[in-house]
N, C-alpha and C positions, 0 to 999 in steps of 0.2 A: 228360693231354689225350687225349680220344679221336681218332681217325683216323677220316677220313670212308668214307663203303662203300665199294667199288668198284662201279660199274655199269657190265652192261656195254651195251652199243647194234652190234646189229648192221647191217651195211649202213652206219655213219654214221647211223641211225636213219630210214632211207629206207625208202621205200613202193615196193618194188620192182615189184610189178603196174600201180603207180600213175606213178611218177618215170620207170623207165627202158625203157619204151616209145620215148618220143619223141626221145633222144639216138641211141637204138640205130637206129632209123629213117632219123633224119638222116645217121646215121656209113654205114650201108648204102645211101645215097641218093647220097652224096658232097658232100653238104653242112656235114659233120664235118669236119676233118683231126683225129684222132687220131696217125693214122703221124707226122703232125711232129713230135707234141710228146715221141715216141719217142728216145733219142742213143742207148741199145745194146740190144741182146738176146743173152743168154745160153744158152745149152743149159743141162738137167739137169746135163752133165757139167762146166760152170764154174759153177755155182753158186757155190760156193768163192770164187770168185775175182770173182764180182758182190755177195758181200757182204762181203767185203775193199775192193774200192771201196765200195760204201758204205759203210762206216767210218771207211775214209780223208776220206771227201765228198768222190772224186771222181766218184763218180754221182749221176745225176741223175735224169733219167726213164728207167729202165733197164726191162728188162721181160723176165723167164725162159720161156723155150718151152718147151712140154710137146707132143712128139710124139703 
């Protein structure tokens, strides 16, 4: 039986010039809340330890800061 291809799709197959104008807009306007839907952020230095929660599942919308 063959295996089907892999493809891949960048972005989610999004039209980035096209699609994320107008979230990025709204998020800068404050018509977004993105920061809510945020529960931790991570430094460089816990990485480690933000992808051990997620592993575990117990993160969720986690998000690593890059200085």
């Amino acid at each position: 039986m063959a295996r089907p291809p892999i493809t891949r799709s960048p972005s989610g197959g999004a039209r980035p010039a096209e699609d994320f104008p107008a979230p990025a807009a709204a998020y800068l306007d404050g018509r977004l809340d993105l920061d809510g839907l945020i529960t931790a952020r991570f430094g460089l230095a816990a990485i480690n330890e933000g992808c051990s929660a997620l592993t575990r599942g117990a993160a969720t919308r986690r998000v690593v800061v890059v200085p």
